[in-house]
C-alpha positions as CSV (number, residue, x, y, z in Angstrom):
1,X,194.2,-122.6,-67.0
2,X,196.7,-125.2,-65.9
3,X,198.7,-122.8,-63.6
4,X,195.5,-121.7,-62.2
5,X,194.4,-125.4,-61.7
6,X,197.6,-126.0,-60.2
7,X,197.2,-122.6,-57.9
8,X,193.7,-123.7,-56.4
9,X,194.9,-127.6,-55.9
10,X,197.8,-126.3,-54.3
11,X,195.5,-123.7,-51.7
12,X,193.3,-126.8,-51.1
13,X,196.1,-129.1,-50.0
14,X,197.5,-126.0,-48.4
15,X,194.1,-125.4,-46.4
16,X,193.3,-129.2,-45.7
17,X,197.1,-129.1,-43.9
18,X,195.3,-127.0,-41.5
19,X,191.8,-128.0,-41.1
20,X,190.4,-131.4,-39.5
21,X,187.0,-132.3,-40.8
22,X,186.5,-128.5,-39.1
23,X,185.7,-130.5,-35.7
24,X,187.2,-129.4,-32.6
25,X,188.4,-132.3,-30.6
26,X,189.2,-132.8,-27.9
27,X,187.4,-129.9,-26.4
28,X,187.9,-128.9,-22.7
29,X,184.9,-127.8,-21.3
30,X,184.3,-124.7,-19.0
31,X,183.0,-127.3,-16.0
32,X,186.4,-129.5,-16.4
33,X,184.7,-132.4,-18.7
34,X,186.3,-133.1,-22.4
35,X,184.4,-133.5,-25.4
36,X,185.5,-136.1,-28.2
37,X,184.5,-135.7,-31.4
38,X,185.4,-137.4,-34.8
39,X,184.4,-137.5,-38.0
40,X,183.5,-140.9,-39.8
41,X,180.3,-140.9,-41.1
42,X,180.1,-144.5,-42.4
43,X,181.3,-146.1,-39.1
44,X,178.9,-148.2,-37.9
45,X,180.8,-148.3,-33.9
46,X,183.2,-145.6,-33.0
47,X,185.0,-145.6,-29.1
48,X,186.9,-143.8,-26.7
49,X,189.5,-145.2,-24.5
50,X,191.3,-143.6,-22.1
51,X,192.4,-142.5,-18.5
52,X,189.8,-140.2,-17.7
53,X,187.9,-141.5,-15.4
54,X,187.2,-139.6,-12.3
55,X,188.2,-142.1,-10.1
56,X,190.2,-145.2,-10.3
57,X,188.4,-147.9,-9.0
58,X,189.0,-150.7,-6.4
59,X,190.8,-153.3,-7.9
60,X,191.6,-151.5,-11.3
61,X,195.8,-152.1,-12.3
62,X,195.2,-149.0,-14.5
63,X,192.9,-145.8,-15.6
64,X,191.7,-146.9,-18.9
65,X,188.0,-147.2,-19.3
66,X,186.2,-147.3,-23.2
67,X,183.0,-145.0,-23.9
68,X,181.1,-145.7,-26.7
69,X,180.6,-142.6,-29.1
70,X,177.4,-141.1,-30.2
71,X,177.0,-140.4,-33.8
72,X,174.7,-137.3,-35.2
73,X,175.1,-136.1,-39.0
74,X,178.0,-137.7,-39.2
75,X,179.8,-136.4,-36.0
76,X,180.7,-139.5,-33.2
77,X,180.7,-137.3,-30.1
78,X,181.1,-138.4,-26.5
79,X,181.4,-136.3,-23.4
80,X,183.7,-137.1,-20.0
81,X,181.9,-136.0,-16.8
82,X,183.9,-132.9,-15.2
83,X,187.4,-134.2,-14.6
84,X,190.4,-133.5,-12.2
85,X,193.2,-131.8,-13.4
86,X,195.6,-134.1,-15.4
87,X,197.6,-135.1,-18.0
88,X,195.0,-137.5,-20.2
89,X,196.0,-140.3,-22.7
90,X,193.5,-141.4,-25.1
91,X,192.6,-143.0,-29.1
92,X,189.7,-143.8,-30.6
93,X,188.4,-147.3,-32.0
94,X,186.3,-147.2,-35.5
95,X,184.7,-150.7,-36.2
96,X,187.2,-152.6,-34.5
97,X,190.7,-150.5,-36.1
98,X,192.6,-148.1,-33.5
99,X,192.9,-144.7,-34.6
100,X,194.8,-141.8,-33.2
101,X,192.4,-138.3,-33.5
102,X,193.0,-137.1,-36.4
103,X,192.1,-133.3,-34.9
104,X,195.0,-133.6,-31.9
105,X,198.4,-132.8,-33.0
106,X,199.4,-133.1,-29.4
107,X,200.5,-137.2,-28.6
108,X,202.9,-139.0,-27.0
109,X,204.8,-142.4,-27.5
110,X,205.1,-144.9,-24.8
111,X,207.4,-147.9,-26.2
112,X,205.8,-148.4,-29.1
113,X,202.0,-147.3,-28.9
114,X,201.6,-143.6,-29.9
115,X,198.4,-142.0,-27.8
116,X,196.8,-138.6,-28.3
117,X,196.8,-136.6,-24.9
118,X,194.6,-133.4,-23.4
119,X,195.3,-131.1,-21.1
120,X,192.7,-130.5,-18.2
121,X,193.9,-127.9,-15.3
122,X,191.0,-126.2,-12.9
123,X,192.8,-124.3,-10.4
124,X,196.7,-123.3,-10.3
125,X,197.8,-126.1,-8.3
126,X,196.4,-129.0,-9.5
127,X,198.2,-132.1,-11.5
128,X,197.6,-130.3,-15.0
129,X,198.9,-127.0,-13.9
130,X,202.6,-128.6,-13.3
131,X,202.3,-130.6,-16.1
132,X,201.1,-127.5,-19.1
133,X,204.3,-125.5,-20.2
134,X,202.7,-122.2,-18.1
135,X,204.2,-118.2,-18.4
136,X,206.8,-119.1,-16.3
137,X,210.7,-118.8,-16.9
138,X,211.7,-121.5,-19.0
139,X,214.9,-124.1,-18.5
140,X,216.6,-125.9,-21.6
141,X,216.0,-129.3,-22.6
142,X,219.1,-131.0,-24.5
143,X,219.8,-134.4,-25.8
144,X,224.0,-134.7,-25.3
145,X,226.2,-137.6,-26.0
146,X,228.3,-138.9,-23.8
147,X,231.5,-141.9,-24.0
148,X,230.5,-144.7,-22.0
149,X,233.7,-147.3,-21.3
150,X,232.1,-149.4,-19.3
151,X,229.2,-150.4,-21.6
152,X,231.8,-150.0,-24.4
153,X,229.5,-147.3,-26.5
154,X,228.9,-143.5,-27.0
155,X,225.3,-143.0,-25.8
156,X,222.4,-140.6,-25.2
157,X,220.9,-138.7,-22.7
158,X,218.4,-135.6,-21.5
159,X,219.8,-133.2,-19.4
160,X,217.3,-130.4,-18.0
161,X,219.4,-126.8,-16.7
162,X,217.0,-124.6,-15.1
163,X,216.3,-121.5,-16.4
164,X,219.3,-118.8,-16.1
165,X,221.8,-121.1,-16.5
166,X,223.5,-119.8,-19.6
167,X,222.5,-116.3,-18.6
168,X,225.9,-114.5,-19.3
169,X,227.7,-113.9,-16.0
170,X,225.9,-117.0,-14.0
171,X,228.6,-119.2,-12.2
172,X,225.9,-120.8,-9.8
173,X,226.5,-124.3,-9.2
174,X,223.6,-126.5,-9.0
175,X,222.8,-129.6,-7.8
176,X,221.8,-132.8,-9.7
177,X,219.5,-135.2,-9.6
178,X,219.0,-138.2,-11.7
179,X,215.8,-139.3,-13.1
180,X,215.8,-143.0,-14.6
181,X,213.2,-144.6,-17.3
182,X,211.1,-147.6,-16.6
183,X,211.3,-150.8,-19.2
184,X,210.8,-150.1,-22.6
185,X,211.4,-146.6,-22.3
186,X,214.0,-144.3,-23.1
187,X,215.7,-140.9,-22.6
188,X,212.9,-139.1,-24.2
189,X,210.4,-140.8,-21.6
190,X,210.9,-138.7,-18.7
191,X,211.0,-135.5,-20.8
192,X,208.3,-136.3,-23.2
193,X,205.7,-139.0,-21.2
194,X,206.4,-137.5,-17.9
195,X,206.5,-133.7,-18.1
196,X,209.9,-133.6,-16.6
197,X,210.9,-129.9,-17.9
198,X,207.2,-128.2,-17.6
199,X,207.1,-129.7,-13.9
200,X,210.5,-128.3,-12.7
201,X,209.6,-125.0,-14.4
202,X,206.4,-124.4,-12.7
203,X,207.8,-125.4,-9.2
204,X,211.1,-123.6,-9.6
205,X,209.1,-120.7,-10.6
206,X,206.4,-121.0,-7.5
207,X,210.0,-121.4,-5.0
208,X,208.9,-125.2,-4.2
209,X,212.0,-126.6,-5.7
210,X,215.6,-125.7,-5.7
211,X,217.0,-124.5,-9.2
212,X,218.5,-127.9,-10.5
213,X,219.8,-129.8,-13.3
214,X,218.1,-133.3,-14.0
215,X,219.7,-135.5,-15.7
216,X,217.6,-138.6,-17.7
217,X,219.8,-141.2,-19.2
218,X,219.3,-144.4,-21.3
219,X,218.7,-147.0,-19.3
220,X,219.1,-149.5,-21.8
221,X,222.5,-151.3,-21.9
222,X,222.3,-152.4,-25.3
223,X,220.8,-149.6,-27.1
224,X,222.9,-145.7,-27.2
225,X,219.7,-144.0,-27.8
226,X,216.0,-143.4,-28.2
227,X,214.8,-146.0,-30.9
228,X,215.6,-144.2,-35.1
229,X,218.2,-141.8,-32.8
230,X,221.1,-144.2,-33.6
231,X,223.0,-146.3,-35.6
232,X,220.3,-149.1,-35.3
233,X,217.5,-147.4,-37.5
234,X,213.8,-148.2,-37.2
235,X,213.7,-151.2,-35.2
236,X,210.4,-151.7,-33.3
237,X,210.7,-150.9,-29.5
238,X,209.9,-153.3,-27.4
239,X,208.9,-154.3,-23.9
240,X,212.3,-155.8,-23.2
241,X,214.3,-153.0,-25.0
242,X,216.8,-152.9,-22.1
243,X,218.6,-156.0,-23.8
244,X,217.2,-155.7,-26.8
245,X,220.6,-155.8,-28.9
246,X,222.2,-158.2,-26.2
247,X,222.9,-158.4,-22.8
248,X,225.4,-155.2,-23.0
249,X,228.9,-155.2,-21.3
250,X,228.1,-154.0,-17.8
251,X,224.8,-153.4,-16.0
252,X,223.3,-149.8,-15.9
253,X,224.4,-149.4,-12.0
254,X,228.2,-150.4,-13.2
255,X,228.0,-147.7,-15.9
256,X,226.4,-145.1,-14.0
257,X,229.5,-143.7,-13.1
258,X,230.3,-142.8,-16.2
259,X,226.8,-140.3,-16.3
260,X,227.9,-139.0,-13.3
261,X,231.6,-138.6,-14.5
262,X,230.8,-136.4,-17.8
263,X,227.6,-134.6,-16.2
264,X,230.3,-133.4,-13.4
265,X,232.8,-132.3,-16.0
266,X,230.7,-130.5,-18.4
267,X,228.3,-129.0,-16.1
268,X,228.5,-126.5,-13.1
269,X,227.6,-129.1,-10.1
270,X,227.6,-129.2,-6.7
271,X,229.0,-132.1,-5.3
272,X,228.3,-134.5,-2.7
273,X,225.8,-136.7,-1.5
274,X,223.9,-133.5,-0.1
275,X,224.0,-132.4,-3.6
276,X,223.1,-135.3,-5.8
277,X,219.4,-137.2,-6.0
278,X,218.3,-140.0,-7.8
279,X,215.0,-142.0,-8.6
280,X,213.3,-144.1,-10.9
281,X,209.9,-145.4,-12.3
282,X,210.0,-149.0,-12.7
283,X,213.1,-150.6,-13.9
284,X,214.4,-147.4,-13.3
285,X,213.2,-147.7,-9.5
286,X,215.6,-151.0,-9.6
287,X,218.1,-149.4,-11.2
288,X,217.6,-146.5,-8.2
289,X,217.7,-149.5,-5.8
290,X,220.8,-151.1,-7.1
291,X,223.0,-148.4,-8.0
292,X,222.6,-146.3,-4.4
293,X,223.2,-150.4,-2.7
294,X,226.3,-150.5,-4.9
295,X,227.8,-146.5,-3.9
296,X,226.4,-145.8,-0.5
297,X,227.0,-142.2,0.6
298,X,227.0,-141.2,-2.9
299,X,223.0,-140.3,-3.3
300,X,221.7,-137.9,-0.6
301,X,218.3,-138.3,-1.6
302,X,216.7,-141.7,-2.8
303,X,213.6,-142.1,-4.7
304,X,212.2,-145.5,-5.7
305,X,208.4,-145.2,-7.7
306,X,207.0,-147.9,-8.5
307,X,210.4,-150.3,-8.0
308,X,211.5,-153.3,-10.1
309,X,212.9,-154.0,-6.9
310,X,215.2,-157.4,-6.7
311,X,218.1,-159.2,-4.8
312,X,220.8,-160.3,-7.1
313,X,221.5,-163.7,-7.6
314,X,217.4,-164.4,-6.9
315,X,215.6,-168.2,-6.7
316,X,212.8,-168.2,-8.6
317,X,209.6,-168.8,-6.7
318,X,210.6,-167.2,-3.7
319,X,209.8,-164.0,-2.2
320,X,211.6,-160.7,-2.4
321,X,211.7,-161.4,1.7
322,X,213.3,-164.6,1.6
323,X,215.7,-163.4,-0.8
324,X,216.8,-160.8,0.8
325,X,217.4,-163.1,3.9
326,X,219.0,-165.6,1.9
327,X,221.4,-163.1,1.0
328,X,223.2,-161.2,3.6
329,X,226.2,-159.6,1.8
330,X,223.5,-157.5,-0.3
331,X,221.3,-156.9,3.1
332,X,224.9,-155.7,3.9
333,X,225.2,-153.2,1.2
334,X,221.5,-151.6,2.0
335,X,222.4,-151.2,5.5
336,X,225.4,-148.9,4.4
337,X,223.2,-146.9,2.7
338,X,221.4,-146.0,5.3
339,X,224.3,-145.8,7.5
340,X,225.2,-142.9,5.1
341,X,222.5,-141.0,6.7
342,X,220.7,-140.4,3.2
343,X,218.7,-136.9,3.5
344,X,215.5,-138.4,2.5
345,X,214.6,-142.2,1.0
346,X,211.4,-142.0,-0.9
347,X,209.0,-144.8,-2.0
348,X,205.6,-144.3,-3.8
349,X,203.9,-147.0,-5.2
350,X,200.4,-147.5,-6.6
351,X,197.9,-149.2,-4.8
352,X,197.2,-151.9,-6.8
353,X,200.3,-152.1,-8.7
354,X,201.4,-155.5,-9.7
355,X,204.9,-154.6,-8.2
356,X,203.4,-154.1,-4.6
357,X,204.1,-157.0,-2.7
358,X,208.1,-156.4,-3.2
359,X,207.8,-152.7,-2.3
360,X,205.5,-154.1,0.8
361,X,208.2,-156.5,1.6
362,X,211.1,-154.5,1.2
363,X,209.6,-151.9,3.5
364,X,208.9,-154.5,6.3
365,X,212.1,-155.2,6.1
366,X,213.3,-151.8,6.5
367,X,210.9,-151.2,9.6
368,X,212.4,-154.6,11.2
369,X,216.1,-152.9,10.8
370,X,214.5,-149.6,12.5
371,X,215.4,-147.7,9.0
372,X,213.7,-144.2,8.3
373,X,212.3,-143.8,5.2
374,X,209.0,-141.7,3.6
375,X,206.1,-143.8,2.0
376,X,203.6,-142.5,-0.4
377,X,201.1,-144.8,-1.7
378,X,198.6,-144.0,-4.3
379,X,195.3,-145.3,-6.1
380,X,195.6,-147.1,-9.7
381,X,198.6,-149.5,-10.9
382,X,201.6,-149.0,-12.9
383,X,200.7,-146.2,-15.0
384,X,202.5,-142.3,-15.9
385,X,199.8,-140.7,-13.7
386,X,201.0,-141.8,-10.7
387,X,205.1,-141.7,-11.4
388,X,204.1,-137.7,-13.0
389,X,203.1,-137.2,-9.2
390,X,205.7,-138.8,-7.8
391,X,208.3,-137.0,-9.7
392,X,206.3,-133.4,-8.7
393,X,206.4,-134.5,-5.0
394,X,209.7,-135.8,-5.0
395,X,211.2,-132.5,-6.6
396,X,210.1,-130.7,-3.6
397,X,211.6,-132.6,-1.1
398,X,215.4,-132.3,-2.3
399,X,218.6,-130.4,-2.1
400,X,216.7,-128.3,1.0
């Protein structure tokens, strides 16, 4: 009797690993809206937030709205109205207590929030289609460590080979471009939050990008990895995780060489400025900003989303204009940038991102100085829906 006690108590934790209060959520509906569904039948008010709204609207820094759920035998149930394809974030809120879904496996962390994501695609092209790991061949994803002498460390980062590349017999050389975080993140960020991998995949696989290798570093100068992936154990991640151990010995633009210096001698690269890319969300678009001012002619192909733009040595309370003009030696180093001939020089920024005025300044400076560069502004603010489509546009336009 006690084994057989022990049997059935074992089945039912067994089965109860792999059913969730036998609702499906979310749901993905044959019209394009999602369907929520939880099961809490004592809650008195159950919500969903999220980022899938059909539209953004005027004014909005983000694309979170919060539905309230319907309840019905126990069931809270609300339904989105037919959605564009996407990547979308959401959580639910049960009498005031955030709550991931406990029927989604699928999630994502950004800094130190974990959200539950879906999945919408309607036609082959669309947002969701790039983003959703398709039949398509496949390149590797690995997390390699790498000596860093300037910041005084061994540290962390992703590096994406496109598929083929350790196909016995392949000595193609590829060419590299380098994809930095925004504050807070990490190396995982671009790979995990932005779809890094799945979007090269589907585009090298449709011929709209070259085969390349992207390369996603740590952009934090105190930290040598992705927070419980080093020596510092559990610590909470934070906003401000870019100094979050210290000011580190060097900046990230100092150290970049030495990303540059291992991916060149580990990897089959093509060099040269014709060759090499680099862009950033965020902090990362100011790290983008600052390391191609300090190597002109090294970077080929620019791209700045979102930008955490500034001038070194900045008084507070003035603009990004009149610190630019206040400085000339760093107005200097732009202007060899561009006197590099760069292939392309990208900036996207959000419409009503808090970072717009700099971007807006920067590139009325660079119309004064006769500069060419691309703009692509979008709707919403400083959110991963905008830098996933600036990453997917952006691929497109290198190495060609």
């Amino acid at each position: 009797m006690a084994v057989l006690c022990l049997a059935a108590g074992s089945a039912f934790a067994q089965q109860q690993l792999f059913q969730n209060n036998n609702v499906k959520s979310p749901e993905v509906n044959p019209d394009g809206s999602v369907t929520f569904r939880l099961v809490a039948p004592k809650a008195v008010k159950v919500t969903v937030s999220g980022d899938f709204l059909t539209a953004i609207p005027e004014g909005a820094t983000d694309a979170t709205t919060t539905a309230e759920m319907v309840e019905k035998d126990g069931v809270w149930e609300y339904t989105t109205t037919p959605l564009p394809g996407e990547l979308y974030s959401y959580s639910f809120n049960v009498d005031g207590v955030r709550m991931l879904d406990p029927s989604n496996v699928y999630m994502n962390r950004d800094i130190a929030t974990y959200t539950n994501i879906v999945l919408v695609t309607r036609q082959k092209d669309d947002p969701g289609y790039y983003y959703s790991a398709n039949d398509v061949p496949h390149g590797s994803v690995a997390k390699v460590w790498y000596s860093s002498p300037t910041l005084g460390m061994t540290r962390r980062m992703t590096v994406y080979t496109p598929a083929g590349y350790y196909d016995a017999g392949n000595k193609t050389k590829y060419p590299v471009l380098y994809v930095c975080h925004g504050t807070g993140g990490d190396e995982n960020a671009w790979s995990e939050l932005g779809r890094a991998a799945q979007i090269l995949d589907n585009l090298i696989a449709e011929g709209k990008a070259k085969p390349m290798i992207v390369v996603m570093p740590n952009g934090n100068v105190s930290c040598e990895a992705a927070p419980g992936e080093w020596s510092a154990g559990q610590y909470v991640p934070a906003m401000g995780s870019s100094n979050q151990f210290g000011p580190g010995k060097a900046t990230i633009p100092e150290a970049f060489p030495d990303v540059m210096k291992y991916i060149e001698s580990n990897y089959r690269v093509l060099k040269g400025a014709a060759n090499t890319g680099i862009c950033g969300l965020s902090m990362g678009g100011g790290h983008t900003f600052q390391t191609t001012n300090m190597y002109p002619g090294k970077f080929g192909y620019v791209g700045i989303f979102s930008g955490a733009i500034s001038i070194p040595n900045s008084e507070r309370g003035k603009s990004f204009s009149e610190n630019l003009a206040a400085n000339t030696e760093y107005a200097g180093k732009i202007r060899s940038v561009f006197a590099a001939k760069p292939q392309l020089y990208y900036i996207a920024m959000g419409k009503t991102d808090f970072l717009y005025a700099s971007t807006e300044q920067y590139r009325g400076w660079l119309d004064a100085q006769g500069y060419k560069y691309e703009y692509r502004e979008t709707p919403g603010g400083h959110i991963w829906r905008n830098w996933r489509l600036y990453l997917t546009e952006f691929a497109q336009k290198v190495f060609k």
